[in-house]
SEFIGU-995303 format. One record per residue (C-alpha): x, z, y. Coordinates in steps of 0.5 Angstrom, whole numbers. Each point is the difference from the previous one (the first is absolute). Last residue first. Layout:
<r c1="X" c3="Z" c2="Y"/>
...
***
This chain:
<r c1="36" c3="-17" c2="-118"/>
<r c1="0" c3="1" c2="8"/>
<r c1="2" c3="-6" c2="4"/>
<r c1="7" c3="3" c2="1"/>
<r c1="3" c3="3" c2="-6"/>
<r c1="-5" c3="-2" c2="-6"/>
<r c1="-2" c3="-8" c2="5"/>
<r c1="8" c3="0" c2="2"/>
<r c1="2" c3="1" c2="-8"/>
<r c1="-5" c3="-5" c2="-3"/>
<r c1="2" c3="-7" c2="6"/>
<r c1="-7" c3="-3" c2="2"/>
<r c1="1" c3="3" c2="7"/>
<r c1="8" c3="-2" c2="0"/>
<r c1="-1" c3="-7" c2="-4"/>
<r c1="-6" c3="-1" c2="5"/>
<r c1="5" c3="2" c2="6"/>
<r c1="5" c3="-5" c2="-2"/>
<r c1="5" c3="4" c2="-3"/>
<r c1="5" c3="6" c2="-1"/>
<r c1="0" c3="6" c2="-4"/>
<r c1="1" c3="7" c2="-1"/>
<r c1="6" c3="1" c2="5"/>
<r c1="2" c3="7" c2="2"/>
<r c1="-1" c3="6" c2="4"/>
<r c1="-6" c3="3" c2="-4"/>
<r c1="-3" c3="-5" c2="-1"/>
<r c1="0" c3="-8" c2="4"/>
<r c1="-3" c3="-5" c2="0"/>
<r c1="2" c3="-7" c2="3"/>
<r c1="-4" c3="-5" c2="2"/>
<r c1="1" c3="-8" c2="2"/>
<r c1="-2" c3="-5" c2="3"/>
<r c1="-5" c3="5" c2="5"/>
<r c1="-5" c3="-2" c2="4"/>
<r c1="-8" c3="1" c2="-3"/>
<r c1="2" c3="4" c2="-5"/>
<r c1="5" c3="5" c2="3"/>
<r c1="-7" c3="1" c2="5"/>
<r c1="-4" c3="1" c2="-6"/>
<r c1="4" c3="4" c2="-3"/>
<r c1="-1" c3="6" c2="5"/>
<r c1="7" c3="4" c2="-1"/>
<r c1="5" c3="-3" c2="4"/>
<r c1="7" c3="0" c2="2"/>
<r c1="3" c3="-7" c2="3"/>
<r c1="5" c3="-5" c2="0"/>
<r c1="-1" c3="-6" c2="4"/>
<r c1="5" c3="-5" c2="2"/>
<r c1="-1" c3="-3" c2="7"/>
<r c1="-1" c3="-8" c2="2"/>
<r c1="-5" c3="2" c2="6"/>
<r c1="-5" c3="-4" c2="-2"/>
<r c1="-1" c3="0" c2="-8"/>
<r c1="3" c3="6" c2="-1"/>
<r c1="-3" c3="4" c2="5"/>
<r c1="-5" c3="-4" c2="1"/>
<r c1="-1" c3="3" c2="-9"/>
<r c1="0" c3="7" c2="3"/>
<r c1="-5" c3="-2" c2="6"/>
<r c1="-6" c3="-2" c2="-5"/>
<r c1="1" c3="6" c2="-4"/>
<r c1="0" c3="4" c2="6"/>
<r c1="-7" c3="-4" c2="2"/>
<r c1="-3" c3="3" c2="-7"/>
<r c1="3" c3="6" c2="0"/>
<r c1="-4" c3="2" c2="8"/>
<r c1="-6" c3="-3" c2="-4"/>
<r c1="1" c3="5" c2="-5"/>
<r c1="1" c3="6" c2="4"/>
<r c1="7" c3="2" c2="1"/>
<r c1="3" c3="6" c2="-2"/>
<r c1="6" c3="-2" c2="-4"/>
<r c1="1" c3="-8" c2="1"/>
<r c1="5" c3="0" c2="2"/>
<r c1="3" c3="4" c2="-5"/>
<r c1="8" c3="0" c2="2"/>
<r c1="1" c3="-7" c2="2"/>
<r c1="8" c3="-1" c2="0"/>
<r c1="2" c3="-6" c2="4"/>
<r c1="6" c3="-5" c2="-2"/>
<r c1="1" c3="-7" c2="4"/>
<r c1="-1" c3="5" c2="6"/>
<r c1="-2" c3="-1" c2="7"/>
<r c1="1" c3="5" c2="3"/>
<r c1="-8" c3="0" c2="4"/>
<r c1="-2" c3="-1" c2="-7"/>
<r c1="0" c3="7" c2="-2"/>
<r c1="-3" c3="2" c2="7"/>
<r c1="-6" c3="-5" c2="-2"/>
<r c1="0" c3="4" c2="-6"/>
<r c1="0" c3="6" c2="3"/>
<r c1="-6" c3="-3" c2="4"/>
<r c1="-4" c3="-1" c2="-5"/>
<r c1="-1" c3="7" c2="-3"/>
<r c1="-1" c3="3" c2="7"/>
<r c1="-6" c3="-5" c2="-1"/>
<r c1="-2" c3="1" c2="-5"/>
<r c1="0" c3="8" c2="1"/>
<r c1="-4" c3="-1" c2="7"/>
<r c1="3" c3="0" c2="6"/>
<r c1="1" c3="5" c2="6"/>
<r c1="6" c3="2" c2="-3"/>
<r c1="3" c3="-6" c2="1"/>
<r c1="-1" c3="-1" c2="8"/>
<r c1="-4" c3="-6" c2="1"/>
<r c1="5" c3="-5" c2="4"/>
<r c1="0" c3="-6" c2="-5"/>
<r c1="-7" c3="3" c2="-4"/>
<r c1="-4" c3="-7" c2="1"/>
<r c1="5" c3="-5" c2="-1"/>
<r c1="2" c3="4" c2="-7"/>
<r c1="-2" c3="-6" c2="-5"/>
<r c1="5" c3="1" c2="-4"/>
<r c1="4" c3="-7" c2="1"/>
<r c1="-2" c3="0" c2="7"/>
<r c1="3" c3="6" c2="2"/>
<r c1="7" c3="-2" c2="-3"/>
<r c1="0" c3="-5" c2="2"/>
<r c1="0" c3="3" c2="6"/>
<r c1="6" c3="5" c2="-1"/>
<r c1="5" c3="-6" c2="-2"/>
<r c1="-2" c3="-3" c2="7"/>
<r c1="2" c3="6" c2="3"/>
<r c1="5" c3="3" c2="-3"/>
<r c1="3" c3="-8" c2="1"/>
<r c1="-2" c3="2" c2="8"/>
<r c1="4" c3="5" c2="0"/>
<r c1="6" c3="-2" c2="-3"/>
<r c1="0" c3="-6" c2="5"/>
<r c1="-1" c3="4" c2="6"/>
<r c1="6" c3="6" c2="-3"/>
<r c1="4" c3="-7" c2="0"/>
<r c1="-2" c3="-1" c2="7"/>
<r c1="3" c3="4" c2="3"/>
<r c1="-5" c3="7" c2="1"/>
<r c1="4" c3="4" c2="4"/>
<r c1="-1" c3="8" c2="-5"/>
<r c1="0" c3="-5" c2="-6"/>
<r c1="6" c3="-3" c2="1"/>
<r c1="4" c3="6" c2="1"/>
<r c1="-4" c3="3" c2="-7"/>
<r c1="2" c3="-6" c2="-4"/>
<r c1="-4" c3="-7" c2="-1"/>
<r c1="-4" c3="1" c2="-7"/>
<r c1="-1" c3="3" c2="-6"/>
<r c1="-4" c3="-3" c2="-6"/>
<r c1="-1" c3="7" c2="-2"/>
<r c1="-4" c3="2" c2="5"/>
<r c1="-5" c3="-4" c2="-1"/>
<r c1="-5" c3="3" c2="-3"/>
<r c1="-1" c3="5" c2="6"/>
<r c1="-3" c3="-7" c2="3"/>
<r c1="-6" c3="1" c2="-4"/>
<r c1="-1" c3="8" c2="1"/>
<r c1="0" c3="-2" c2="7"/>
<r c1="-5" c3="-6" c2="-1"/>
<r c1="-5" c3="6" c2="-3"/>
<r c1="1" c3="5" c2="5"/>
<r c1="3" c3="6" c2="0"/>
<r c1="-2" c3="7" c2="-2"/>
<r c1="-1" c3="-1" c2="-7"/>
<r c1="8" c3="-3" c2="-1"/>
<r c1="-2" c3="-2" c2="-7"/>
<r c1="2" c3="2" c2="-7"/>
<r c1="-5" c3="0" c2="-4"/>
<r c1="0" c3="3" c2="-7"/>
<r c1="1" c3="-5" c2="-6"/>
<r c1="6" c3="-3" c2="5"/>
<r c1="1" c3="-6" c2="2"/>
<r c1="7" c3="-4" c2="-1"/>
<r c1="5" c3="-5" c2="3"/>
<r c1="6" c3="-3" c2="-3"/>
<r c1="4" c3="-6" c2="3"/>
<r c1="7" c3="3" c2="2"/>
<r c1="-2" c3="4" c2="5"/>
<r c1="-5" c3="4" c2="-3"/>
<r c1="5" c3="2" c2="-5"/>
<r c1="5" c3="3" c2="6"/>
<r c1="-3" c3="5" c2="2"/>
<r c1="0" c3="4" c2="-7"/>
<r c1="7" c3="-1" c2="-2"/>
<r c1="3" c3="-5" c2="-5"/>
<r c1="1" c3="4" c2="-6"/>
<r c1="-4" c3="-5" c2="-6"/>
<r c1="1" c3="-6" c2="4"/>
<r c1="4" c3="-5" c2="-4"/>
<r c1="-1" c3="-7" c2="4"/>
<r c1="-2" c3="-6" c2="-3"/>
<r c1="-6" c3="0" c2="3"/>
<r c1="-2" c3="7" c2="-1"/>
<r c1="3" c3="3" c2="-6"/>
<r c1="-2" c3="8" c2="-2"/>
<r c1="5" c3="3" c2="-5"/>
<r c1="0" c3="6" c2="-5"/>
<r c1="1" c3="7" c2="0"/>
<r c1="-2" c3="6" c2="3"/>
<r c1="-3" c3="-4" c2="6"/>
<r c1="0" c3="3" c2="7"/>
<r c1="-7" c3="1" c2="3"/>
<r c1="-4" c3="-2" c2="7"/>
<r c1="5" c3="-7" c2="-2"/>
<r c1="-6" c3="-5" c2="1"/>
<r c1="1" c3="-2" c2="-7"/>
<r c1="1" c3="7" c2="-3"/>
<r c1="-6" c3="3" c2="4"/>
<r c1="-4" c3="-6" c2="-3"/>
<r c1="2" c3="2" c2="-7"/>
<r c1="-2" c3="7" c2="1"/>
<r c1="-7" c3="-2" c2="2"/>
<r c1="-2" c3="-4" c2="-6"/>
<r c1="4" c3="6" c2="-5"/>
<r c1="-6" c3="0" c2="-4"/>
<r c1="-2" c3="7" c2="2"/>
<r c1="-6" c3="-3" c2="2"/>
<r c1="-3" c3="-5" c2="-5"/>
<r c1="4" c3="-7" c2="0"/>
<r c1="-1" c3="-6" c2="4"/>
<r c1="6" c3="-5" c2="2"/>
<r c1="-2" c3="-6" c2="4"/>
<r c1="5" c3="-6" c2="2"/>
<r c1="-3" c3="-6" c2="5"/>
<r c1="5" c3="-5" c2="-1"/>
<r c1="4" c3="-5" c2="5"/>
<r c1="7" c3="2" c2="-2"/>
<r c1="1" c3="3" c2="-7"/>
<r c1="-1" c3="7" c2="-2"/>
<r c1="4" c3="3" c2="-5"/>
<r c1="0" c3="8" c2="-2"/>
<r c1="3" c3="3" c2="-6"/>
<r c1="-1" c3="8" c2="1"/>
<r c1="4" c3="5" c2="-5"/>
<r c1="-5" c3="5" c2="2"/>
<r c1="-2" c3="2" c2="6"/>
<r c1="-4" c3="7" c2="1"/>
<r c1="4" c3="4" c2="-4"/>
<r c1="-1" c3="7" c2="0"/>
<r c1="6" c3="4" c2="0"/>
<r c1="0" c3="3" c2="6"/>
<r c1="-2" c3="-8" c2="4"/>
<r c1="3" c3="-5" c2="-4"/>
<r c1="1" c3="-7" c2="2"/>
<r c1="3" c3="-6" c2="-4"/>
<r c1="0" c3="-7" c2="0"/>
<r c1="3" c3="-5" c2="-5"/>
<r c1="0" c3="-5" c2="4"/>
<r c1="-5" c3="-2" c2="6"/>
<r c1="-1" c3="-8" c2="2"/>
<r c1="-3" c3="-3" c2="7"/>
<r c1="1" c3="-7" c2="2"/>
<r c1="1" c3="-2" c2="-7"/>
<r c1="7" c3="-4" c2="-2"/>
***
């Protein structure tokens, strides 16, 4: 069975369609890109599994589990995380306070413990932090720790809500173009950490992205859709050497 899968899923929005009939499985440990032009339903899709929108028909499975109407809240609980094209980001707190937001869905002692600090509030803590650090250390932020956010530059911001993605600890997390906006440098470490995420951290990688460079550097497997559906599937050599990706996407 796949970690992750989608069945027959539909989205219309004032009668244009912009999911179409979807198939999706995603096996445990891959790293996972979907392409397409704007307009292809790359989004929407993400917004169906992160629940930000309703389905109109299908299903949408994660671990053995049917989660195609469980609420919003509870999705980061359950072990997806996600990363936004635009970010997302506490702009006046620091870096760390934003890592620890990340957190929050793993819960913790209640509120009467929390307000005496037992020792189970402690414990939890001290995981959160631990957690935190690793992070830090995986991503090179070491140096930006108690930097406000807005005060850092777009890379970096970019690389931050990555860390706060990971701070859930997922087994599923969603990159929405991480690479938009960087420079070629930046892209390069982001490839670079896509493939720690996998290989380090254990965490199955689906992810949005227009530069194929990167899809090439670090997926197993590509999917491109077009208006909504799937075109095709494959390595990403099949997907760049596929007729119908190059006409539509690519460019004839």
């Amino acid at each position: 069975m796949s970690l992750f899968e989608v069945r027959h899923l539909g989205r219309s929005f004032g009668g244009i369609q912009a999911v179409r009939d979807l198939n999706l499985d995603v096996e445990e440990g891959e790293i996972f890109s979907i392409i397409g032009p704007n307009g292809a339903g790359k989004t929407t899709l993400f917004n169906l599994i992160s629940r930000i929108y309703d389905a109109d028909s299908g299903r949408i499975g994660f671990a053995g589990s049917d989660i195609t109407r469980v609420a919003p809240h509870r999705i980061a609980a359950l072990g997806i995380a996600r990363t936004f094209q635009n970010i997302e980001l506490f702009e006046n707190a620091t870096v760390l306070s934003n890592l620890l937001v990340g957190r929050h869905s793993r819960g913790g002692p209640g509120l009467l413990s929390q307000l005496l600090f037992t020792p189970a509030n402690l414990r939890a803590e001290i995981e959160h932090r631990d957690r935190v650090e690793e992070i830090i250390d995986l991503l090179d932020l070491e140096a930006y720790r108690h930097a406000s956010v807005g005060a850092l530059a777009y890379g970096i911001r970019k690389v931050v809500e990555l860390g706060r993605a990971l701070a859930a600890r997922p087994r599923l997390i969603l990159l929405d173009e991480p690479s938009s906006g960087l420079n070629a440098e930046e892209t390069e470490d982001m490839s670079y950490w896509i493939r720690d995420i996998r290989d380090d951290l254990g965490i199955t990688v689906l992810m949005i992205e227009h530069d194929m460079g990167l899809v090439n550097l670090v997926s197993d497997r590509v999917m491109a859709l077009e208006r909504g559906a799937v075109l095709a599937v494959g390595s990403a050599a099949e997907i760049m050497n596929d007729a119908r990706v190059i006409e539509i996407y690519l460019g004839a």
